[in-house]
N, CA, C and O atoms as a printed pandas DataFrame, in Angstrom:
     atom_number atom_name residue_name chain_id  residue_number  x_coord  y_coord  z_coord
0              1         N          UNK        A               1 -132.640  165.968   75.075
1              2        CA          UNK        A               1 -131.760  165.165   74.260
2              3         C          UNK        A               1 -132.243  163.718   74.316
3              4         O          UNK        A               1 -132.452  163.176   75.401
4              5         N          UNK        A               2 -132.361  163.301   73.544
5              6        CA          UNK        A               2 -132.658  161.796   73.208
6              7         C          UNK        A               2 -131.720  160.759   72.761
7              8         O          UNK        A               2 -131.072  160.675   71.718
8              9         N          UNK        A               3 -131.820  159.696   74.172
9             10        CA          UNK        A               3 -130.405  158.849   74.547
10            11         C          UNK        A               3 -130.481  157.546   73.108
11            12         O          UNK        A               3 -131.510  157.095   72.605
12            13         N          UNK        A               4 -129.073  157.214   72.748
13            14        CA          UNK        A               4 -129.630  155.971   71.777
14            15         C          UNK        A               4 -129.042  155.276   72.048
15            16         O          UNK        A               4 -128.023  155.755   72.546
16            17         N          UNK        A               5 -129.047  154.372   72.031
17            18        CA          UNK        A               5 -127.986  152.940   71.967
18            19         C          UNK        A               5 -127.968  151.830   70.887
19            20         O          UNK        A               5 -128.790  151.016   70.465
20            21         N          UNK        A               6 -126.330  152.230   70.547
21            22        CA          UNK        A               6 -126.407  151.160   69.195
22            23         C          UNK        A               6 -125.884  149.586   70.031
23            24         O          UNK        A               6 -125.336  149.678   71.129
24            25         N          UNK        A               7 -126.113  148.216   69.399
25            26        CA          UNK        A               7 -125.940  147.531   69.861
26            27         C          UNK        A               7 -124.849  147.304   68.168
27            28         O          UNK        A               7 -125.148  147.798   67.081
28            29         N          UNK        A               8 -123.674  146.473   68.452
29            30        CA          UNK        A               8 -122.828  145.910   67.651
30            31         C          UNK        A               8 -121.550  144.989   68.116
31            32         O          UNK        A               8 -120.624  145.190   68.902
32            33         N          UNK        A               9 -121.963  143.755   67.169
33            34        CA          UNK        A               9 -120.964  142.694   67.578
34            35         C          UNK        A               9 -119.522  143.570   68.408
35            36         O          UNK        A               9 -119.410  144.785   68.572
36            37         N          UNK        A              10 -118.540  142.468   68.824
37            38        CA          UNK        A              10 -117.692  143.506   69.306
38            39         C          UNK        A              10 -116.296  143.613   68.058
39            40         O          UNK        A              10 -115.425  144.479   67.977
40            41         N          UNK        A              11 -116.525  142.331   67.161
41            42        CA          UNK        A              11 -115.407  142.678   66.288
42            43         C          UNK        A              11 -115.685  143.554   65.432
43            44         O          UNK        A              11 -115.029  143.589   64.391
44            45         N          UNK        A              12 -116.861  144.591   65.698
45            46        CA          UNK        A              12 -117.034  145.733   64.567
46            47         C          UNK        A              12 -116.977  147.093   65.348
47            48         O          UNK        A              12 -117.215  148.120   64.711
48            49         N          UNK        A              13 -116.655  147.179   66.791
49            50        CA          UNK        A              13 -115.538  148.156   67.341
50            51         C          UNK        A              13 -114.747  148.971   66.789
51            52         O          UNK        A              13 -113.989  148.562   65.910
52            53         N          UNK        A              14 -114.747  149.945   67.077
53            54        CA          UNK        A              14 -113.309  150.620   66.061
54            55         C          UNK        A              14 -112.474  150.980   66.942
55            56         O          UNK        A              14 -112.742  151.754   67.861
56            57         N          UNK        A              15 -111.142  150.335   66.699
57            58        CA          UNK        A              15 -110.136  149.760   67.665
58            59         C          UNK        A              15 -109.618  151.329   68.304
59            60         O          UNK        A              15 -109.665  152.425   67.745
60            61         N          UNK        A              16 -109.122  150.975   69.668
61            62        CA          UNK        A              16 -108.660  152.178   70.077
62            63         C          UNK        A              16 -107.433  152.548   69.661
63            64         O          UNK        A              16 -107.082  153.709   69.452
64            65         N          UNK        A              17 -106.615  151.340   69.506
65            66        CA          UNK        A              17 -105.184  151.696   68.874
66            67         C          UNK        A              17 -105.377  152.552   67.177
67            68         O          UNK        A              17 -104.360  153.087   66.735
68            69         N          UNK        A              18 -106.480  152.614   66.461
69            70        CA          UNK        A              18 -106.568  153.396   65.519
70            71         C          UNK        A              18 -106.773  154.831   65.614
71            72         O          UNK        A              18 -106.347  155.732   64.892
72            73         N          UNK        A              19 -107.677  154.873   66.884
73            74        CA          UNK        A              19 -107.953  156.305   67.515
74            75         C          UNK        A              19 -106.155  156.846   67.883
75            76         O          UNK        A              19 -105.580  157.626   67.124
76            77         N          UNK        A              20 -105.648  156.417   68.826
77            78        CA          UNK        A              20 -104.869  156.930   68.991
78            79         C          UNK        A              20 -103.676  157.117   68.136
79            80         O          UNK        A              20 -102.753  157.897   68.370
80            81         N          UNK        A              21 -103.795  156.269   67.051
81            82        CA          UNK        A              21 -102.292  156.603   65.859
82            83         C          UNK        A              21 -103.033  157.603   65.531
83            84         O          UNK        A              21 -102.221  158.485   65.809
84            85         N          UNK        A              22 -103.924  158.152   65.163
85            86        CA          UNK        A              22 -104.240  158.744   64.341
86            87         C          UNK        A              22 -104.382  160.352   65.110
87            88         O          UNK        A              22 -105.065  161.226   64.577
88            89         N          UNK        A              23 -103.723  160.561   66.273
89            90        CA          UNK        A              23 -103.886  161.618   67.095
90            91         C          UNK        A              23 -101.981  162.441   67.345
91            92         O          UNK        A              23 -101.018  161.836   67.818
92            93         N          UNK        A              24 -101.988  163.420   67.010
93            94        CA          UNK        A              24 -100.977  164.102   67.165
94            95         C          UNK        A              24 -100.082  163.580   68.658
95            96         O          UNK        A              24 -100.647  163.244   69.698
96            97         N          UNK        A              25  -98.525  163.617   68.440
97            98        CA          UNK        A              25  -97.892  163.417   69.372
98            99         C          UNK        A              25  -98.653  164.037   70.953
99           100         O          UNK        A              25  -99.174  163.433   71.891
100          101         N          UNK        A              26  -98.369  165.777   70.642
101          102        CA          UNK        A              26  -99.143  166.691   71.818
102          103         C          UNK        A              26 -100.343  166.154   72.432
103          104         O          UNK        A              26 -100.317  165.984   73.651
104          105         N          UNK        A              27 -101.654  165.786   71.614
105          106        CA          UNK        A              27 -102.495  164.949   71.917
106          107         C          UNK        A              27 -102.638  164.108   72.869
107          108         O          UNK        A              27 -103.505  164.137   73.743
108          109         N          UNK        A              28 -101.376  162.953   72.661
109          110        CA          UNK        A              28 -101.324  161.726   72.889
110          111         C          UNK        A              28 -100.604  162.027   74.164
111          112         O          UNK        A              28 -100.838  161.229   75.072
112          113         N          UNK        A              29  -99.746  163.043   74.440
113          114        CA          UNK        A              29  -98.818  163.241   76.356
114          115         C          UNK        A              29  -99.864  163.958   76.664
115          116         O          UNK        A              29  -99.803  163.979   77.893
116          117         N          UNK        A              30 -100.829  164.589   76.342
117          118        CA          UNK        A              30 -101.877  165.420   77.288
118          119         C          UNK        A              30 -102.800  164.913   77.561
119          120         O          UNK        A              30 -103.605  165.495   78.288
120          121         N          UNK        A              31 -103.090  163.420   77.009
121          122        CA          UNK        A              31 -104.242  162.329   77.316
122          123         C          UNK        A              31 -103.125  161.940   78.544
123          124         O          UNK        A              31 -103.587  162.272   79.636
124          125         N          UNK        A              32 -101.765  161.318   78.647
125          126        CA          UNK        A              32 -101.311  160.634   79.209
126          127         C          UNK        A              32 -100.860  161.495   80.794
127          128         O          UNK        A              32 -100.624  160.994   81.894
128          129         N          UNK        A              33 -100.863  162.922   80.375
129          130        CA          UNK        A              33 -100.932  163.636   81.476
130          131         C          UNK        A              33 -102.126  163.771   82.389
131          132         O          UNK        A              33 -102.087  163.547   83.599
132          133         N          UNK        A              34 -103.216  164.163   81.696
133          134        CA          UNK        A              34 -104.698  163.528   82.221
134          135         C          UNK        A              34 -104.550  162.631   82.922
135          136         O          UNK        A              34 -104.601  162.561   84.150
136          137         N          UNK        A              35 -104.334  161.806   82.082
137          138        CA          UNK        A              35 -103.963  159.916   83.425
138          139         C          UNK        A              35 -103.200  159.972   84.111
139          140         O          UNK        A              35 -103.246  159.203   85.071
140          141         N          UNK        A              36 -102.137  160.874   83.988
141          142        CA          UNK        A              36 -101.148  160.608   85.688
142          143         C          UNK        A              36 -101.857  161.527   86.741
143          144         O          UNK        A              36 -101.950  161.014   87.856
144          145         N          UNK        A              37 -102.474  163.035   86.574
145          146        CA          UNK        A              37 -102.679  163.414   87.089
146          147         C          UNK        A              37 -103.986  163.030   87.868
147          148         O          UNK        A              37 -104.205  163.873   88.738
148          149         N          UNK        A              38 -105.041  161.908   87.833
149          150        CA          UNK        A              38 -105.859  162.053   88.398
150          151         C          UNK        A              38 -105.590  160.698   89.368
151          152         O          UNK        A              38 -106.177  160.427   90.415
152          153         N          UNK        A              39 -104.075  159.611   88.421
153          154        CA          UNK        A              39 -103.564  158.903   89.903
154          155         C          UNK        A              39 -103.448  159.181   90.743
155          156         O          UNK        A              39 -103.874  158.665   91.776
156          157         N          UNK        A              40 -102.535  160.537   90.542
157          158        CA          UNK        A              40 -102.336  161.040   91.580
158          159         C          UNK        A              40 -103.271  162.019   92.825
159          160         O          UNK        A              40 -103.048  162.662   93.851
160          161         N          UNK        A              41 -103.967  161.781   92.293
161          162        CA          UNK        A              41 -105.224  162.871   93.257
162          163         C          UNK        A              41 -106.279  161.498   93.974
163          164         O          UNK        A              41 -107.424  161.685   94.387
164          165         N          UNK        A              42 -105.574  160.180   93.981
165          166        CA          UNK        A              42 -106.414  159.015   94.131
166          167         C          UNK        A              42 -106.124  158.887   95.914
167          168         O          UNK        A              42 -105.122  159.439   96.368
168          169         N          UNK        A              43 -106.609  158.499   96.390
169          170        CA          UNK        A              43 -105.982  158.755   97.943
170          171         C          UNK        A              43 -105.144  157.415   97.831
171          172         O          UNK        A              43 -105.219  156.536   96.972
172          173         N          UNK        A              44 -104.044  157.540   99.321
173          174        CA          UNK        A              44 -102.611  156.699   99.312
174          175         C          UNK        A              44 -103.351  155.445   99.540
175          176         O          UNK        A              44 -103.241  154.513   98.743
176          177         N          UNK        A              45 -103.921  155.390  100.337
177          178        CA          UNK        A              45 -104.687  153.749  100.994
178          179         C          UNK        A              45 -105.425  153.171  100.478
179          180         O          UNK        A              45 -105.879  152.300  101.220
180          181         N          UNK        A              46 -105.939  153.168   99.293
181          182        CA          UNK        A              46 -107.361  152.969   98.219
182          183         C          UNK        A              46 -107.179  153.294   96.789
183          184         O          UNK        A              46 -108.155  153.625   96.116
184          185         N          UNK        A              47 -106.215  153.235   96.376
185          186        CA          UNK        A              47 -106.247  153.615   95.072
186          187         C          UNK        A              47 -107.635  152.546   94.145
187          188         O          UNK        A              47 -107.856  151.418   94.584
188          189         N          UNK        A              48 -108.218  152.924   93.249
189          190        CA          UNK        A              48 -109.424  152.142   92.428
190          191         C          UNK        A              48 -108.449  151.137   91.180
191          192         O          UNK        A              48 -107.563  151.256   90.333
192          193         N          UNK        A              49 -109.116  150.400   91.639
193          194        CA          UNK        A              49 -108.460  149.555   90.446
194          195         C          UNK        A              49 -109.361  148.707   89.469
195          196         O          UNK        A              49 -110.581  148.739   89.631
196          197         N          UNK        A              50 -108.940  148.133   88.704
197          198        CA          UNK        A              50 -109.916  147.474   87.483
198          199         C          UNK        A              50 -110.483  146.177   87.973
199          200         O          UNK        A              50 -109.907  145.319   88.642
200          201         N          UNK        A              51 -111.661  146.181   87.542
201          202        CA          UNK        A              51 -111.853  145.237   88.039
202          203         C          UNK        A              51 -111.492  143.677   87.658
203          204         O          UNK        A              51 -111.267  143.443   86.471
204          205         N          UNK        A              52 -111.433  142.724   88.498
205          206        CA          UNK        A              52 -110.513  141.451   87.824
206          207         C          UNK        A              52 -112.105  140.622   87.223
207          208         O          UNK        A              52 -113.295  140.566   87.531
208          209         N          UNK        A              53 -111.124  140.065   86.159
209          210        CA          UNK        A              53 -111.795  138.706   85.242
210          211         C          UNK        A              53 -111.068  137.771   85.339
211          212         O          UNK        A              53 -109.837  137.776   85.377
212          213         N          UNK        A              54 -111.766  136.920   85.385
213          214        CA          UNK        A              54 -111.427  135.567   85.467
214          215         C          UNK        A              54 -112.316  134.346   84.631
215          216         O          UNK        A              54 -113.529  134.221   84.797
216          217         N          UNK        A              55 -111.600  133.563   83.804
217          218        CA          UNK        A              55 -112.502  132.455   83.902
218          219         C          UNK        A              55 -112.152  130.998   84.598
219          220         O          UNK        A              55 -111.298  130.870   85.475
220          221         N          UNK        A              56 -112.704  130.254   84.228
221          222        CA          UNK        A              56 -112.760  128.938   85.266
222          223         C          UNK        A              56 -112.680  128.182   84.016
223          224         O          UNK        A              56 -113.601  128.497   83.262
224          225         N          UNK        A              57 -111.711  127.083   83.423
225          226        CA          UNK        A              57 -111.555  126.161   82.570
226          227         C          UNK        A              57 -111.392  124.879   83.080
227          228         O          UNK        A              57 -110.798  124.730   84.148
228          229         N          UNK        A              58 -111.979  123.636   82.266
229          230        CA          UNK        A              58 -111.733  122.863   82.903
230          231         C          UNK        A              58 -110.990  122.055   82.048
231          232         O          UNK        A              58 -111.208  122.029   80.837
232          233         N          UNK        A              59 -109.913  121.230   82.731
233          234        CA          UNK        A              59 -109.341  120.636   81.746
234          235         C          UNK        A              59 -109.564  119.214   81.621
235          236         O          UNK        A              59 -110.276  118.673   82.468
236          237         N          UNK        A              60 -108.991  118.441   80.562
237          238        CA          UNK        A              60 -109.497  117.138   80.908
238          239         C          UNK        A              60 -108.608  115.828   80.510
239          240         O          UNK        A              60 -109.012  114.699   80.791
């Protein structure tokens, strides 16, 4: 298989909130079941979290 990579600005994204209107109710709790269930399989002391951004502004 031959890997590709498109490169594109990011305001030509196709938004996720379009993906998901456009997906049946059932769909949309069995994605959200997916996501609870693998919180929960995260161990108690370590859960993974996102990573933080930050910027630094300066004011003046």
């Amino acid at each position: 298989m031959e890997k590709t990579v498109r490169k594109v600005p990011f305001h030509d994204q196709p938004s996720d909130a379009s993906y998901w209107r456009d997906q049946s109710p059932q769909k949309r709790l069995a994605a959200l079941e997916q996501i609870r269930r693998e919180y929960h399989d995260w161990p108690d002391d370590a859960p993974p979290r996102l990573q933080r951004v930050y910027s630094v502004v300066e004011r003046s």
